[in-house]
N, C-alpha and C positions, 0 to 999 in steps of 0.2 A: 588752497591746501585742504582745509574744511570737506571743501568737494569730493575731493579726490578721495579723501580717507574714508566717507559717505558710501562714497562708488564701490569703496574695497572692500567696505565692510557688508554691503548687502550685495554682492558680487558673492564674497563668502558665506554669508550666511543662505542665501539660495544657494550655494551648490550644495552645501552640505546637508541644508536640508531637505533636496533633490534627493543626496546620495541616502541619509538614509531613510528615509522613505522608499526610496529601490530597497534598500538593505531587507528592512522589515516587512515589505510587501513579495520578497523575492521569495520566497520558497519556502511550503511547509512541509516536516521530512515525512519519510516514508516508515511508518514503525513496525516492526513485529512482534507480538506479544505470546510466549506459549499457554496457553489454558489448561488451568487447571481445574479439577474438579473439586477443589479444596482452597480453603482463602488462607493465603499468606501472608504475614505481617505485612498491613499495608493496602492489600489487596483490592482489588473493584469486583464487582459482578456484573455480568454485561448480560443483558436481559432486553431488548429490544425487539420489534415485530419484525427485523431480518434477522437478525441472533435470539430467538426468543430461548432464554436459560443457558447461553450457551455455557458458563461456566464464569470463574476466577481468572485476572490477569493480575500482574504484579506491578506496582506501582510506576514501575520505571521500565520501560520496552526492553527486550530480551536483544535486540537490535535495531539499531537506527539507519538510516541511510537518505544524507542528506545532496546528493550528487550520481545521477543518473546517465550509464553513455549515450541511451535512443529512449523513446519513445514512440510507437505510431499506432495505427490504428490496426484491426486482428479481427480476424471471426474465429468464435470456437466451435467444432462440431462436436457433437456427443446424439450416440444410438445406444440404445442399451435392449439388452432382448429379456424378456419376462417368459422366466420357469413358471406353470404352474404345480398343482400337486399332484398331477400324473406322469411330469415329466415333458410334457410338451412344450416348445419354445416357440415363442411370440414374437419376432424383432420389431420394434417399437421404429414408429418415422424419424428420420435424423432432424437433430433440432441446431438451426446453424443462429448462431447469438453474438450479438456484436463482443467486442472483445478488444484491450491494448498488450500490448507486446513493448512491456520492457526490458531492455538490457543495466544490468550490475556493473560497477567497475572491478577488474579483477579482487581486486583487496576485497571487496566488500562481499562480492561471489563469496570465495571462501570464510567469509566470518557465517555466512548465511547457509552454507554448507555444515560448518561446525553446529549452527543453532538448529537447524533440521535432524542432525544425529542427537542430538538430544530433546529432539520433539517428537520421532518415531513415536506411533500411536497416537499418538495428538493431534490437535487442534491447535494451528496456528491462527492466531486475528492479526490480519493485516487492516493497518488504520492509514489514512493520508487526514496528518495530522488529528482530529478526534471524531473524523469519519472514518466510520467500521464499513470495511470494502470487500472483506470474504472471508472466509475461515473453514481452509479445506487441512482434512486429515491428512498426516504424514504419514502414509506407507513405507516408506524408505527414505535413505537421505537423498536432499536435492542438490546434483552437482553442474550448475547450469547456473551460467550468467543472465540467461532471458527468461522471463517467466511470461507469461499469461494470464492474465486477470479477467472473467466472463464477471462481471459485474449483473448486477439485479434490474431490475425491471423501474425502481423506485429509487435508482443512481442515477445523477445527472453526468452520463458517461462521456458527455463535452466538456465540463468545467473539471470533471476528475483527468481527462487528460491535459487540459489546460495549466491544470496542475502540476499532474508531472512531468509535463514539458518544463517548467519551470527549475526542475530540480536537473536538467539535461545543462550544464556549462561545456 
């Protein structure tokens, strides 16, 4: 009897300590932070050699998103043409950059919608968990389940998608 209750007890205590070890190692979220140029109660300054000064975020992400529908791999193209001061235009060579391509779940599209109309003019920092991943200006709001992410040159743009494969159930 001894035995058995032996068996059932590290029968359980490995599963669970399986499960959470999955639990805690399964996913770190996705945050977004709007920047400001002024510190809020609370506030960080984020100042690094990809963000150098880029401004104030507020202690607690503006949104979270812990649950993604896709994930894959993307190139971003970008040309851009240079005016000089006589009026003459330049078109600069296209620069094709690796890139992921994820998709929102609807809910979360829309909350992410709401926090773009109130980030208009700003700077958004997007972190995967307390890696800072990009932080582009809002022109307008964003009504779009998929985004794009051109990450930097000094991103390990394998383990950041490995990542957010994780948060894809």
């Amino acid at each position: 009897m001894r035995t058995i209750i032996s068996i059932v007890c590290l029968t359980a205590v490995s599963l669970l300590g399986c499960r959470s070890t999955a639990r805690s190692a399964a996913s770190i979220p996705l945050s977004f932070y709007i920047v400001s140029e002024e510190k809020g109660e609370g506030g960080r300054f984020i100042d690094t050699s990809d963000f150098p000064k880029l401004g104030y975020i507020a202690p607690a992400p503006d949104l979270v998103i812990a649950r993604l529908e896709s994930v894959a791999r993307d190139v971003s193209r970008r040309q851009d043409t240079m005016v000089d001061k006589d009026g003459k235009k330049t078109v600069m060579p296209l620069e094709i950059n690796p890139a992921l391509n994820f998709r929102m779940r609807s809910l979360d599209a829309k909350k992410f919608t709401k926090m773009t109309e109130q980030a208009v003019g700003k700077q958004v920092l997007i972190m995967l968990g307390e890696t800072p991943l990009i932080a582009p200006m809002v022109l307008n709001p964003i009504t779009t389940q998929s985004l794009i992410l051109t990450l930097g040159d000094k991103i390990d743009n394998k383990k950041i998608e490995d990542e957010l494969k994780r948060l894809v159930r």
